[in-house]
Backbone and ligand atoms as CSV (ligand in chain L), in Angstrom:
chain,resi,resn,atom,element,x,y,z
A,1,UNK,N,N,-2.930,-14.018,-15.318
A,1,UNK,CA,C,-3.164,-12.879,-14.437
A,1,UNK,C,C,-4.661,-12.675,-14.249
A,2,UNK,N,N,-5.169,-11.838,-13.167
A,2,UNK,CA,C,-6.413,-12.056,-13.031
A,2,UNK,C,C,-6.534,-10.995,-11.548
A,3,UNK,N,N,-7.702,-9.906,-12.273
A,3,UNK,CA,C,-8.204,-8.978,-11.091
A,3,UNK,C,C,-8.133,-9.630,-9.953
A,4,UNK,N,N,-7.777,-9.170,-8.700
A,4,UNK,CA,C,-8.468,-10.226,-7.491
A,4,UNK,C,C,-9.396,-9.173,-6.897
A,5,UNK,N,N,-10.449,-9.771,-5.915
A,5,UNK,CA,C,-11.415,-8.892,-5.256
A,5,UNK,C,C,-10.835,-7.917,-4.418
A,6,UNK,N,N,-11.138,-6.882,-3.790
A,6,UNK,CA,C,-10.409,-5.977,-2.934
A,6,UNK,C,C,-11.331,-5.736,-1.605
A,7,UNK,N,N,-10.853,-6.212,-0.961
A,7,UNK,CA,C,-11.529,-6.485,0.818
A,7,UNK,C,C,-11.382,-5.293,1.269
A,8,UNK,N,N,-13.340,-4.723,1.582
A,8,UNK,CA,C,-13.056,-3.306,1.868
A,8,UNK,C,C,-13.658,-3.341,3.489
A,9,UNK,N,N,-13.551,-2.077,4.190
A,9,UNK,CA,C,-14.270,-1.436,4.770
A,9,UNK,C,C,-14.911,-2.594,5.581
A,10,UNK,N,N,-14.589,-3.310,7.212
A,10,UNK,CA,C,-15.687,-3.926,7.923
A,10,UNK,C,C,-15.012,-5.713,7.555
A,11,UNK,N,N,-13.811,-5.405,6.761
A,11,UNK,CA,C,-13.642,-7.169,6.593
A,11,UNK,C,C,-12.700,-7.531,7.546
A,12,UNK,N,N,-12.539,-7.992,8.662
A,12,UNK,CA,C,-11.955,-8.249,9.623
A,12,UNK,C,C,-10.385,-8.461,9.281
A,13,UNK,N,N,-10.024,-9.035,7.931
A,13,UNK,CA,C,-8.888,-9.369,8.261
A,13,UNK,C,C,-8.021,-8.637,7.682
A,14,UNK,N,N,-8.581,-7.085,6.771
A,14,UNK,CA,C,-7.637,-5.870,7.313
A,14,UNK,C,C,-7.361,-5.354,8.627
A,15,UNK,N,N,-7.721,-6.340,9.947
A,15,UNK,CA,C,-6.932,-5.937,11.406
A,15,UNK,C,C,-5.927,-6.734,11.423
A,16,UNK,N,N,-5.935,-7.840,10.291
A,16,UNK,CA,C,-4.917,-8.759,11.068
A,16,UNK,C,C,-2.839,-8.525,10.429
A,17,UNK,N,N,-2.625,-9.232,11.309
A,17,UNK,CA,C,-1.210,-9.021,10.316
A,17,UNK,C,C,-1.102,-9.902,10.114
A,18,UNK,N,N,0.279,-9.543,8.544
A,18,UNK,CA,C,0.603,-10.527,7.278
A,18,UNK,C,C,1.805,-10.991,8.146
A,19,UNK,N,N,2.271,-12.156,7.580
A,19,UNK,CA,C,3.340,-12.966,7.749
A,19,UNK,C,C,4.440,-12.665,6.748
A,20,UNK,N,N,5.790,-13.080,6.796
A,20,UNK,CA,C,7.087,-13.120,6.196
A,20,UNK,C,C,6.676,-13.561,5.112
A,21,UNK,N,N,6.917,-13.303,3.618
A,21,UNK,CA,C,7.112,-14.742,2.744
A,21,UNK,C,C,8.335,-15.752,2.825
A,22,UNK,N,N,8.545,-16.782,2.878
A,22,UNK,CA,C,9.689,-17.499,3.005
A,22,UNK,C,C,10.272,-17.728,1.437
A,23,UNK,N,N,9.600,-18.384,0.863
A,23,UNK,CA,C,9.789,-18.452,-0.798
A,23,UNK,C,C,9.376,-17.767,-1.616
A,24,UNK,N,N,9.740,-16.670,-2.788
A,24,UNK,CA,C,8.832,-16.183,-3.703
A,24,UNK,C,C,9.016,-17.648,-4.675
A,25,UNK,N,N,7.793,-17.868,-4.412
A,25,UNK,CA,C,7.541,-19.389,-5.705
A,25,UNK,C,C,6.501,-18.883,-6.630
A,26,UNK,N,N,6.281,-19.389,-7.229
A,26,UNK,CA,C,5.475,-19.307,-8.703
A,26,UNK,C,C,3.835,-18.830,-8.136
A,27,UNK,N,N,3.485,-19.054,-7.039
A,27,UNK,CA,C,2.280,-18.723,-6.380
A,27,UNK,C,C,2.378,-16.711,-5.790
A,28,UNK,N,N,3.791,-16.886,-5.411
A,28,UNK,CA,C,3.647,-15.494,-5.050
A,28,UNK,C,C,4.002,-14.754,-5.974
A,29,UNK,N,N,5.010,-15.147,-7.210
A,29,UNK,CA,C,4.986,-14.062,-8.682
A,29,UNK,C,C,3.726,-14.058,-8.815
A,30,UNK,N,N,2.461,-15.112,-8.709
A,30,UNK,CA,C,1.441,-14.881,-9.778
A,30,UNK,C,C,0.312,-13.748,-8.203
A,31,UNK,N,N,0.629,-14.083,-7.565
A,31,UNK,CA,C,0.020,-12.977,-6.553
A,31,UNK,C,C,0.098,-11.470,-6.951
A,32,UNK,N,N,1.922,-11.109,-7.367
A,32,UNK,CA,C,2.548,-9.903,-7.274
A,32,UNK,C,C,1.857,-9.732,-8.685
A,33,UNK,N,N,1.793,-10.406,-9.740
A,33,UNK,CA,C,1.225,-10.110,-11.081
A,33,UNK,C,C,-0.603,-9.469,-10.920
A,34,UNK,N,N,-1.234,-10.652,-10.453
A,34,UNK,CA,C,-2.316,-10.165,-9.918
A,34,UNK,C,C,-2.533,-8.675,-9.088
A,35,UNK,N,N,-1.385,-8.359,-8.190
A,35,UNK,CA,C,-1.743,-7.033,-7.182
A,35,UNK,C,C,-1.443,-5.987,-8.195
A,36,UNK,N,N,-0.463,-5.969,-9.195
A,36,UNK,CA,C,-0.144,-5.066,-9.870
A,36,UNK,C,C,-1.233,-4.703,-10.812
A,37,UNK,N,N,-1.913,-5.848,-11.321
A,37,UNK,CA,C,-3.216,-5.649,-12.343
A,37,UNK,C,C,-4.493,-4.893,-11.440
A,38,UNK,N,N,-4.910,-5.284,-10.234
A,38,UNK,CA,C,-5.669,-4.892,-9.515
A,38,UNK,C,C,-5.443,-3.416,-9.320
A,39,UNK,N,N,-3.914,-3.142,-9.360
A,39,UNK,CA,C,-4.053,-1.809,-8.614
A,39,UNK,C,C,-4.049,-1.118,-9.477
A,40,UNK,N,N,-4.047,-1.329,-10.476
A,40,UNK,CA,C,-3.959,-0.746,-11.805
A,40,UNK,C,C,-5.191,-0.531,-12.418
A,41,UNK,N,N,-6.025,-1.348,-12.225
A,41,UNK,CA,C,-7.417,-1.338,-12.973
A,41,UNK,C,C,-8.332,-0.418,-11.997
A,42,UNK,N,N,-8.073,-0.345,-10.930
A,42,UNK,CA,C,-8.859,0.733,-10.283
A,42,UNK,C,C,-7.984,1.959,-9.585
A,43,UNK,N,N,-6.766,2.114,-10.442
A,43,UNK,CA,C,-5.886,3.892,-10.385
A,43,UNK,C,C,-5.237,3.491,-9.200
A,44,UNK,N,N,-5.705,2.452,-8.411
A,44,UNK,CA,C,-4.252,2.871,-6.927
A,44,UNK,C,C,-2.926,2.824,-7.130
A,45,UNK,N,N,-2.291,3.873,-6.362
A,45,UNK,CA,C,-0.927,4.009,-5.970
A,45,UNK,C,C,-0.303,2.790,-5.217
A,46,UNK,N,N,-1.077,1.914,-4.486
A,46,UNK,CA,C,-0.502,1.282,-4.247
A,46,UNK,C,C,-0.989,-0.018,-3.556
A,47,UNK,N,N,-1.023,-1.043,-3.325
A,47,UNK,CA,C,-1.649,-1.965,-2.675
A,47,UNK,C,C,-0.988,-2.988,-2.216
A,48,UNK,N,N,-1.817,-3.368,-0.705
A,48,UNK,CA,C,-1.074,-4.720,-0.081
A,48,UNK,C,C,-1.429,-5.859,-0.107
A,49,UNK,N,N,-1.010,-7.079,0.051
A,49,UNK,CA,C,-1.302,-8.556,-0.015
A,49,UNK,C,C,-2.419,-8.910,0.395
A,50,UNK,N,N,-2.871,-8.246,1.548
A,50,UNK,CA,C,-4.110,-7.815,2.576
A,50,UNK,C,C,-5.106,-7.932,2.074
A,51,UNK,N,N,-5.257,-6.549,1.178
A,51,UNK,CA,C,-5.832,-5.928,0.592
A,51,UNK,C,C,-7.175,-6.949,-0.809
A,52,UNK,N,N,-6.132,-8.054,-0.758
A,52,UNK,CA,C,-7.076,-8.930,-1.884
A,52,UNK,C,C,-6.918,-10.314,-0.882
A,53,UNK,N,N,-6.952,-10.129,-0.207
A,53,UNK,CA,C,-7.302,-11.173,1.484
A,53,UNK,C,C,-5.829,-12.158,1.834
A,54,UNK,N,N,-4.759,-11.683,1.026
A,54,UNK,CA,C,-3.548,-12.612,1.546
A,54,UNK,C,C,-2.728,-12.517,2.630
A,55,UNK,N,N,-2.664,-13.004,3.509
A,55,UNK,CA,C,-2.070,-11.924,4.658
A,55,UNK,C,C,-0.385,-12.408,4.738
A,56,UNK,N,N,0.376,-12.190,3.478
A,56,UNK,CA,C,1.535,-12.306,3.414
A,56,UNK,C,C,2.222,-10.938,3.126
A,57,UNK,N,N,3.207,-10.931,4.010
A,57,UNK,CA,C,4.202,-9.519,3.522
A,57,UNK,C,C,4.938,-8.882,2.038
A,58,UNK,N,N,3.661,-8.789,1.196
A,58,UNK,CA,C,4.075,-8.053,-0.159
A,58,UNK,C,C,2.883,-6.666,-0.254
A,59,UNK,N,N,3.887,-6.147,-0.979
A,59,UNK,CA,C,2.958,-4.607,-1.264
A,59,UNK,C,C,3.904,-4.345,-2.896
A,60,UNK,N,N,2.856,-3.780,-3.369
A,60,UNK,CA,C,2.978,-3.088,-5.103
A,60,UNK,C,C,2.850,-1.443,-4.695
A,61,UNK,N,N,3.773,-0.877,-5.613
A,61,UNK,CA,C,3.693,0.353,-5.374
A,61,UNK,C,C,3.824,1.391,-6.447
A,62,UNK,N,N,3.234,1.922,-7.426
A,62,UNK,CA,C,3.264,2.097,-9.001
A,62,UNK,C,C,2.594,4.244,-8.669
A,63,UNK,N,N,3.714,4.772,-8.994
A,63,UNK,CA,C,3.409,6.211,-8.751
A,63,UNK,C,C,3.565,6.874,-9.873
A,64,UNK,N,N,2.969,6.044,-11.427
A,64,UNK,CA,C,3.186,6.077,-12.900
A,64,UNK,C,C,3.755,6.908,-12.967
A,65,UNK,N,N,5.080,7.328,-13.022
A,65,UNK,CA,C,6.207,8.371,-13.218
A,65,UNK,C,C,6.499,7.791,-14.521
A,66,UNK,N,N,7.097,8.698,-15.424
A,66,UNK,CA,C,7.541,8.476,-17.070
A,66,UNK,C,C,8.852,7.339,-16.913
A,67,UNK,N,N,8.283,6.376,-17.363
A,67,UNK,CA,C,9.903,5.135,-17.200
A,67,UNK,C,C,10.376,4.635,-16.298
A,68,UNK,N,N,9.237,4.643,-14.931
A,68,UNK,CA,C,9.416,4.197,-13.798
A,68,UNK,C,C,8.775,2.769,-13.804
A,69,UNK,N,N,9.320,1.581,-13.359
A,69,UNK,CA,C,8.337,0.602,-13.538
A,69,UNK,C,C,7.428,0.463,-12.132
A,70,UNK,N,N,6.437,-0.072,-11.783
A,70,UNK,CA,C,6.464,-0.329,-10.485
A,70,UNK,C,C,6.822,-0.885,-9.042
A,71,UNK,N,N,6.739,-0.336,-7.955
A,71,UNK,CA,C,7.800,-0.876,-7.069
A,71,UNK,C,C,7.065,-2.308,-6.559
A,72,UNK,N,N,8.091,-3.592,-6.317
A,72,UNK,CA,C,7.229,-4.560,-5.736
A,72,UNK,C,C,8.304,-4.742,-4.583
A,73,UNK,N,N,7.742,-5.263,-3.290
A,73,UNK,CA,C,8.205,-5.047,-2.458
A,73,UNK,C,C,7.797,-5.969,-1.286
A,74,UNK,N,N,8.921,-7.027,-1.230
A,74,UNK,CA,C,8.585,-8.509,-0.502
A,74,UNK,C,C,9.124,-8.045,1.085
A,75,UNK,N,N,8.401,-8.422,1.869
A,75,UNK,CA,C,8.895,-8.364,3.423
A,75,UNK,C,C,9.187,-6.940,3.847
A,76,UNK,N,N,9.223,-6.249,3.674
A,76,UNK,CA,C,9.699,-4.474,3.398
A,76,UNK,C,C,9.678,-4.622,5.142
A,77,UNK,N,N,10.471,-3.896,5.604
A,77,UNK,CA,C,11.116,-3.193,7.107
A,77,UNK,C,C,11.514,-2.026,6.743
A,78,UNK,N,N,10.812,-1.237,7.431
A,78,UNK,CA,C,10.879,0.248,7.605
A,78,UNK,C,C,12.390,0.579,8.989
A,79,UNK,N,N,13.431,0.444,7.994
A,79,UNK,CA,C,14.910,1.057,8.784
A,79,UNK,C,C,14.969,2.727,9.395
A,80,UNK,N,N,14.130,3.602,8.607
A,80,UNK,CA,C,14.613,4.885,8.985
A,80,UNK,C,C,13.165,5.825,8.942
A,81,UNK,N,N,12.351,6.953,9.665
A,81,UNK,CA,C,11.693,7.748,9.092
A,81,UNK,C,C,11.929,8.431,9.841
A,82,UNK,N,N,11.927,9.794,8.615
A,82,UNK,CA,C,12.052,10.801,8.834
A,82,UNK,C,C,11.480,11.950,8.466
A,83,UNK,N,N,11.529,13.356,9.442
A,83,UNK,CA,C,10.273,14.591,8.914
A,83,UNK,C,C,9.161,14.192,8.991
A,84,UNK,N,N,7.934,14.555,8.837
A,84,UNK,CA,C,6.481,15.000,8.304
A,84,UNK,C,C,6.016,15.528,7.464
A,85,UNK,N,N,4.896,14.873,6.896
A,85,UNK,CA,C,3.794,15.233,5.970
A,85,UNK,C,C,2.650,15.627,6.240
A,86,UNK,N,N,2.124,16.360,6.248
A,86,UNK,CA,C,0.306,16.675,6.193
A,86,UNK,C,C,-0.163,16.624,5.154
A,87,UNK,N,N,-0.634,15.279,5.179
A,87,UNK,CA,C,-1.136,14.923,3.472
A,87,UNK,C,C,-2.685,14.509,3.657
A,88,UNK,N,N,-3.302,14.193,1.968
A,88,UNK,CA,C,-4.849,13.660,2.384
A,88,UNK,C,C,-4.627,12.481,1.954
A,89,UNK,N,N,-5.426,11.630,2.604
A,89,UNK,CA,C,-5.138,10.122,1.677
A,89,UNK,C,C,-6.135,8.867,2.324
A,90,UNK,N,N,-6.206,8.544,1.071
A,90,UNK,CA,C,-7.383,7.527,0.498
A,90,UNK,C,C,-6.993,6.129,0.595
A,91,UNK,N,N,-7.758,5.227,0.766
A,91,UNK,CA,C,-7.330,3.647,0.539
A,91,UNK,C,C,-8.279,2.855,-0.172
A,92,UNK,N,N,-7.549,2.048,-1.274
A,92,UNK,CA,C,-8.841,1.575,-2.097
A,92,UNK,C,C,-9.632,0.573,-1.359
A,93,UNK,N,N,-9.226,0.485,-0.131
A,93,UNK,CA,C,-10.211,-0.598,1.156
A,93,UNK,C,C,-11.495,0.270,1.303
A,94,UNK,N,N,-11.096,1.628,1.277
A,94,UNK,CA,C,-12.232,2.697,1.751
A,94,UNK,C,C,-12.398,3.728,1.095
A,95,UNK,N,N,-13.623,2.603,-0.172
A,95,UNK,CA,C,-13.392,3.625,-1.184
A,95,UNK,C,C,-14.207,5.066,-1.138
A,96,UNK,N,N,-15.268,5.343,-0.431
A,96,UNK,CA,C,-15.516,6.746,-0.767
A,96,UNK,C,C,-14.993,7.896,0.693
A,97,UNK,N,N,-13.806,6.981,1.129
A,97,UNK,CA,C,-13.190,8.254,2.437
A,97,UNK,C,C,-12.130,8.492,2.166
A,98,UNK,N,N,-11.361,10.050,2.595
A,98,UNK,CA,C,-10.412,10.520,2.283
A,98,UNK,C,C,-10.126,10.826,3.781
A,99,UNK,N,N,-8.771,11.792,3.998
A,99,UNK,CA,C,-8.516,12.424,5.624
A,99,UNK,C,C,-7.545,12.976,5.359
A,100,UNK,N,N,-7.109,13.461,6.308
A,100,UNK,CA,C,-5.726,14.172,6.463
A,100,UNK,C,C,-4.895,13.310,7.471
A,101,UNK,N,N,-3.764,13.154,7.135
A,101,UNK,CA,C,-3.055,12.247,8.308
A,101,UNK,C,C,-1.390,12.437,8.217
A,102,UNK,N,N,-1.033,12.058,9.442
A,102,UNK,CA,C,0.746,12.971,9.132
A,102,UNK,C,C,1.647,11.461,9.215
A,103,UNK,N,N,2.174,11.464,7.781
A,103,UNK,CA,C,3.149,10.647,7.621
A,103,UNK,C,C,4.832,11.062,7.026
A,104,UNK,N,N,5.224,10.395,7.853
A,104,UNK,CA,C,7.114,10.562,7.026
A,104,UNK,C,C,7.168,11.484,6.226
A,105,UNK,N,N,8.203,11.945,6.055
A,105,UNK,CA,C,8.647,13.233,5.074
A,105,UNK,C,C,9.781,12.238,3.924
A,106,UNK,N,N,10.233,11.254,4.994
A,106,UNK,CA,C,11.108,10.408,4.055
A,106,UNK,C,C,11.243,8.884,5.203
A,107,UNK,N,N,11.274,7.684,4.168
A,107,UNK,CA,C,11.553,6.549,4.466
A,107,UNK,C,C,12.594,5.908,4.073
A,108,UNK,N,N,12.989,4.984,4.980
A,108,UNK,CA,C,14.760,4.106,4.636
A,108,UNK,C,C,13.858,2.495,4.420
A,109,UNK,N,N,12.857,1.576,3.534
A,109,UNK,CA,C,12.795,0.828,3.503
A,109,UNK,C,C,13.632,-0.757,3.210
A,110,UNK,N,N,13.418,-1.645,3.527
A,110,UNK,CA,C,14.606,-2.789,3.472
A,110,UNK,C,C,13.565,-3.929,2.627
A,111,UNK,N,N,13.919,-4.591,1.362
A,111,UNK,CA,C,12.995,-5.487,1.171
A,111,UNK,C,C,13.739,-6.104,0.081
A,112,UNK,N,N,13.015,-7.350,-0.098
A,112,UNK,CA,C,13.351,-8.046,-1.269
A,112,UNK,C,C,12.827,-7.415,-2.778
A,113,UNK,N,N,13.212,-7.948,-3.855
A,113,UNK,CA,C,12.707,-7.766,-4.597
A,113,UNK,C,C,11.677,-9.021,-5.473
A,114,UNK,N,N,11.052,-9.158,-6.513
A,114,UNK,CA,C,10.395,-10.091,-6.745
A,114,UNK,C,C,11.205,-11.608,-7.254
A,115,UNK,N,N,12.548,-10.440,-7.552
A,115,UNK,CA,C,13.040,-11.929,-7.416
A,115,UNK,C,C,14.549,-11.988,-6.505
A,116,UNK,N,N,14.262,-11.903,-5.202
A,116,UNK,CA,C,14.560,-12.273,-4.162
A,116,UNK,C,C,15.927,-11.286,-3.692
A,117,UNK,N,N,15.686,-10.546,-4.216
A,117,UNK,CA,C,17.055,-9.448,-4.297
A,117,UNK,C,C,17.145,-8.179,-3.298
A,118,UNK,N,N,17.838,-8.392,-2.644
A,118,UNK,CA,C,17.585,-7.879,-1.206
A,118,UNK,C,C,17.750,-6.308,-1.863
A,119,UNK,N,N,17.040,-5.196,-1.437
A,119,UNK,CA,C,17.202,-3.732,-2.139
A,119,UNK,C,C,16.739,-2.821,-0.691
A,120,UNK,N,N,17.836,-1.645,-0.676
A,120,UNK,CA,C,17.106,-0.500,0.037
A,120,UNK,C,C,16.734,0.834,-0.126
A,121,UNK,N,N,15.725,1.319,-0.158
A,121,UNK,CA,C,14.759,2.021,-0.771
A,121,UNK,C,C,14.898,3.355,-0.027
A,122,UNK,N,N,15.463,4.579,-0.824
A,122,UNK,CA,C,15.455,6.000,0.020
A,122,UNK,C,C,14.149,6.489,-0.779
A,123,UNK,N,N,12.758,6.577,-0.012
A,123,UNK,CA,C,11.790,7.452,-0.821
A,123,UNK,C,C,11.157,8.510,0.210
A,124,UNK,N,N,10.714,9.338,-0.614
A,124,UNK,CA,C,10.129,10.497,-0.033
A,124,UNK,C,C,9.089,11.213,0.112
A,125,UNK,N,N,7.993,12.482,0.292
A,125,UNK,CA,C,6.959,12.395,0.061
A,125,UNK,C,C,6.101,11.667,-0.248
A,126,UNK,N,N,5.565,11.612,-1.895
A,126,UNK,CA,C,4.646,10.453,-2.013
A,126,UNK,C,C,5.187,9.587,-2.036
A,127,UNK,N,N,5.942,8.812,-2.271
A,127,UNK,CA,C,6.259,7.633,-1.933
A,127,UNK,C,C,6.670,7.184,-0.682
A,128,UNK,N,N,6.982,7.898,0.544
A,128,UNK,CA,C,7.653,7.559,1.682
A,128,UNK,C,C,6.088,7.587,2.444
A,129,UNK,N,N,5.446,7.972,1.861
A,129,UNK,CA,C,3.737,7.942,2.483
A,129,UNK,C,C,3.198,6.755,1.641
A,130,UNK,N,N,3.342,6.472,0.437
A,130,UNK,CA,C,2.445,5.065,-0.238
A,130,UNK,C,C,3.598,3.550,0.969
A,131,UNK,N,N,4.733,3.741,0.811
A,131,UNK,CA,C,5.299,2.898,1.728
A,131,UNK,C,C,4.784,2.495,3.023
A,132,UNK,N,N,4.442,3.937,3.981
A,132,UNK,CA,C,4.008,3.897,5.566
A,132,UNK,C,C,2.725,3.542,5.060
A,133,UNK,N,N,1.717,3.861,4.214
A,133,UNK,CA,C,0.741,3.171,4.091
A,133,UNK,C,C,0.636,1.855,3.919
A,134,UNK,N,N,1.074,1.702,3.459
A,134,UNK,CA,C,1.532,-0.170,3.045
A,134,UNK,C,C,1.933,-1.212,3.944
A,135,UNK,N,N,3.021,-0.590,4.792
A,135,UNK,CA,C,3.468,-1.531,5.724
A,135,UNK,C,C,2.059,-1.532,6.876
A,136,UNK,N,N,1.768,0.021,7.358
A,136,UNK,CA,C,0.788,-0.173,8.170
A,136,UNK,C,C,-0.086,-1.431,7.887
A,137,UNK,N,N,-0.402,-1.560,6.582
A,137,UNK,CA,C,-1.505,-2.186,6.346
A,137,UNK,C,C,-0.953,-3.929,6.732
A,138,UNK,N,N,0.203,-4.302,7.061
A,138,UNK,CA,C,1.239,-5.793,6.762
A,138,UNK,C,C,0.638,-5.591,8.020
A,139,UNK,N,N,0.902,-4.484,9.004
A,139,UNK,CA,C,0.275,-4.582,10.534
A,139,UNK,C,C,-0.665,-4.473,11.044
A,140,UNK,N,N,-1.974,-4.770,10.131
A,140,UNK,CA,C,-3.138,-4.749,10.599
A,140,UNK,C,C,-3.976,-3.174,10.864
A,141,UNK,N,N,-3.172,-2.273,10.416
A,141,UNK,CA,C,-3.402,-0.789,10.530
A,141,UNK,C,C,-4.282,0.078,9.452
A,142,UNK,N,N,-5.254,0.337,9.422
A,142,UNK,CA,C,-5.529,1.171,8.392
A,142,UNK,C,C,-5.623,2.708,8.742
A,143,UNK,N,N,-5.798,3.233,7.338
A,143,UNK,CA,C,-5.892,4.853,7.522
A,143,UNK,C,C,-6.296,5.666,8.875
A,144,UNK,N,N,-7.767,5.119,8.470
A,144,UNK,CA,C,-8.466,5.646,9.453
A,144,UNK,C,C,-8.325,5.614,10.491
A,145,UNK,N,N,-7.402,4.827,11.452
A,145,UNK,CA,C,-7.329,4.585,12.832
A,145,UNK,C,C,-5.834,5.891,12.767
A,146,UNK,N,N,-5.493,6.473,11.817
A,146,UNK,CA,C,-4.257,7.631,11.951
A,146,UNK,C,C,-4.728,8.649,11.775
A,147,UNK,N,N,-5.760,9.277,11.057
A,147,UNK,CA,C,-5.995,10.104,10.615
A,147,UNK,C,C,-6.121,11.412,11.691
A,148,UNK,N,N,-6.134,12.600,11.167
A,148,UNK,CA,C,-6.006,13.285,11.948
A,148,UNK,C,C,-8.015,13.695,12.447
A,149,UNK,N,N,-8.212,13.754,13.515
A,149,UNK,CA,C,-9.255,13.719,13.813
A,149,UNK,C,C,-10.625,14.897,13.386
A,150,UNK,N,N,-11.357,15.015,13.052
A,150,UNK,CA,C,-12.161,15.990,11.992
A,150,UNK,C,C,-11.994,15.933,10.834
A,151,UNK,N,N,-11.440,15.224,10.079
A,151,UNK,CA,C,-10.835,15.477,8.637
A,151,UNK,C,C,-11.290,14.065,7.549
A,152,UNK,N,N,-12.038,13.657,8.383
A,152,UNK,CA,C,-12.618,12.399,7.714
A,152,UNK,C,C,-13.771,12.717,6.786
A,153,UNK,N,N,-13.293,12.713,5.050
A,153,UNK,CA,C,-14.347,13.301,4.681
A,153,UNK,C,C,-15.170,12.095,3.400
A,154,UNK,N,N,-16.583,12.249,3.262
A,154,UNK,CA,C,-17.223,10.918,2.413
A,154,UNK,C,C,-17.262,11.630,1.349
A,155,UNK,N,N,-16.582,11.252,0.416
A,155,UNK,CA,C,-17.081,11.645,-0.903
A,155,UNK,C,C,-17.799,10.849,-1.975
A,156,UNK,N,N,-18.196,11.930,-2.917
A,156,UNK,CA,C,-19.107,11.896,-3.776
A,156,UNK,C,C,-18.892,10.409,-4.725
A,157,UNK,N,N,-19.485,9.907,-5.633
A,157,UNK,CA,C,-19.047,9.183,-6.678
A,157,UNK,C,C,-18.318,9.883,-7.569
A,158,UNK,N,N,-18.036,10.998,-8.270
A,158,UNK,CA,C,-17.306,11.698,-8.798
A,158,UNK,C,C,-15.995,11.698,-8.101
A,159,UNK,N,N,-15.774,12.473,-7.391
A,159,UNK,CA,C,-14.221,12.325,-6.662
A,159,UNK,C,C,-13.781,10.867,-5.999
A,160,UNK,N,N,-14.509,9.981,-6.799
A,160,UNK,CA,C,-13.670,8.595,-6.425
A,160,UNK,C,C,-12.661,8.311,-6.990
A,161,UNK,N,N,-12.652,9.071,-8.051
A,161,UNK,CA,C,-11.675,8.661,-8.866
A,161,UNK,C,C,-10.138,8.920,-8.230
A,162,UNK,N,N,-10.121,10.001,-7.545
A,162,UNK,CA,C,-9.373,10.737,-6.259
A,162,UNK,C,C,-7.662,9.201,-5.866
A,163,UNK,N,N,-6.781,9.575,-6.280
A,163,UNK,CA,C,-5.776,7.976,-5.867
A,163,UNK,C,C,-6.119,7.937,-4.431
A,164,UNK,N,N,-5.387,6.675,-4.598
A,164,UNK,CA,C,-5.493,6.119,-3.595
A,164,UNK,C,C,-4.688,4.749,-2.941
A,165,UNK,N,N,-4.335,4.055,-2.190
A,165,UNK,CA,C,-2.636,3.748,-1.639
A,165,UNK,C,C,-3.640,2.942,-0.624
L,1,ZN,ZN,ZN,-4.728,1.224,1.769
């Protein structure tokens, strides 16, 4: 296992979109092992394939709940959203900006699991927002191009610590 770098802010190929995985082979467990350590070592809620420059359709999703393991989540299709959120939210691509931006109140996701196990996912609040964050990101989408407009705020080195998805 092994940190990978995290492609921030200005790297072109958070515009691009990720592709299907066809095989989880021994390259993409050790990917999903890697995203989980990454997102872990710097507090995110959640991170995409993207995100450490792979542009394949996986996202990690870890909302350290007591006995929850983390979610991994191959090819994910967003089947259902529903309601609204007015939430603030951060991306460890962009690390000292926060915003306000309106996502799902609840998501119907469709995805594999890491080991190839087709699963569908009813989540809600924070998690139906770390999800829409995530996939956005499979589509070349980041925060900032949603956010609600005025609400883009730079913070300090102190409130970095602030999660982030
Ligand atoms: Zn992000």
């Amino acid at each position: 296992m092994a940190i990978r770098q995290i492609r921030e802010e200005g790297d072109e190929i958070l515009k691009k979109k990720s592709k299907d995985v066809e095989v989880i082979d021994e390259k993409i467990k050790e990917l999903i092992q890697d995203m989980l350590e990454t997102m872990h070592k710097y507090n995110g809620i959640g991170l995409a394939a993207v995100q450490v420059g792979i542009l394949k359709k996986v996202i990690v999703i870890d909302l350290y709940e007591e006995g929850k393991p983390p979610f991994i989540l191959v090819n994910p299709c967003i089947l259902k959203q529903e309601g609204e959120q007015t939430v603030e939210e951060g991306c460890l691509s962009f690390p000292n900006k926060f915003a306000k931006i309106v996502r799902p109140e609840r998501v119907t996701v469709k995805y594999l699991d890491e080991n190839g196990k087709e699963v569908t996912l009813e989540g809600k609040d924070l998690l139906a927002q770390a999800v829409a964050h995530e996939v956005d990101h499979l589509n070349g989408i980041t925060f900032v191009e949603k956010m609600i407009p005025g609400t883009l705020e730079i913070v300090t080195e102190e409130d970095k610590k602030k999660e982030k998805i």
